[in-house]
N, C-alpha and C positions, 0 to 999 in steps of 0.2 A: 664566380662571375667571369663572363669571356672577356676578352679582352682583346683592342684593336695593335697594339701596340707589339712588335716585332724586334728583338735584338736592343729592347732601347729605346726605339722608333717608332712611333706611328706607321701605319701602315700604307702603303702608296696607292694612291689613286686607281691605278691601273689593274693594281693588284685585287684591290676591294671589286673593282667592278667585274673582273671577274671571276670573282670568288661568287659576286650574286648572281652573276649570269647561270655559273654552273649547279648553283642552289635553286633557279628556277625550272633548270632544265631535270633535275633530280625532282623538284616536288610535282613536275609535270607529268614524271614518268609513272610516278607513283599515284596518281588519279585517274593516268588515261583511263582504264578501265569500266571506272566509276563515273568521272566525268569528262568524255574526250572535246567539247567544247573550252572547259576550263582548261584541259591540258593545251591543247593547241595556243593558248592567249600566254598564259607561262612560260611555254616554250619561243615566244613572239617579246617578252617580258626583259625590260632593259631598268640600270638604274634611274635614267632619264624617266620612266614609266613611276617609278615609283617619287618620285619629285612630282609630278603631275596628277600624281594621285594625293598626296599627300597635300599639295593644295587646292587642289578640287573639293577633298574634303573638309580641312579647313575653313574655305568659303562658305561649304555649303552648311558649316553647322556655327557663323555667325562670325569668324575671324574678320576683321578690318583687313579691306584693299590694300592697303598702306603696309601692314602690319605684316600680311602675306609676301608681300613685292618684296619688302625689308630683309625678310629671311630666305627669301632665293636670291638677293643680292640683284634684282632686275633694275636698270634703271632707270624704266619707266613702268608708271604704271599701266601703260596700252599694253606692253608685252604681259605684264601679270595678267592682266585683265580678260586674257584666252584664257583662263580656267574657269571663269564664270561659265554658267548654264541658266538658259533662258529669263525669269525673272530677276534671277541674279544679277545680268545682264542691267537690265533694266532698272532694278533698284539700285544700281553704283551709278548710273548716267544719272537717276535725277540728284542722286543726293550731292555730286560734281555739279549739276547746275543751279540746285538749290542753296549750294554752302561754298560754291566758289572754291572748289579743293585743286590746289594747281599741284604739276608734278613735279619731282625735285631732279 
């Protein structure tokens, strides 16, 4: 199994992020061919991106608002609350004015 951990150490921030930068710009090179739309998004593709994705996802297959916010560390729920998409949208505003959900 891989392991993040260096000398001892966990791996540094800086370093991880661009180790995925350079992991996307390698898997992008390797689709252009096949699929130059998905390469060009890869090669556009940051850790931040994959934070955004991951709760986008999330969201979209039933995670709690809350629960989401909790584990990006946001401390509000307005800031979380950009990874909804449309009904999603919609269904956290009324269940906030129906359940009186405040933010912490």
């Amino acid at each position: 199994m891989a392991s993040l951990v260096e000398d001892g150490a966990g791996i540094e921030t800086t370093r991880l992020g661009r180790v995925l930068l350079r992991f996307f710009a390698l898997v992008g090179e390797s689709v252009e061919d096949e699929r130059p739309t998905m390469a060009a998004k890869l090669r556009r593709a940051s850790p931040h991106w994959m934070r955004h994705t991951h709760a986008s996802h999330a969201l979209a297959r039933g995670a709690e608002l809350i629960m989401v916010r909790d584990n990006l560390r946001h401390a509000s729920i307005s800031t979380t609350s950009t990874y909804l998409h449309g009904d999603e949208v919609k269904r956290a505003r009324q269940y906030d004015q129906a359940f009186g959900v405040a933010e912490r």
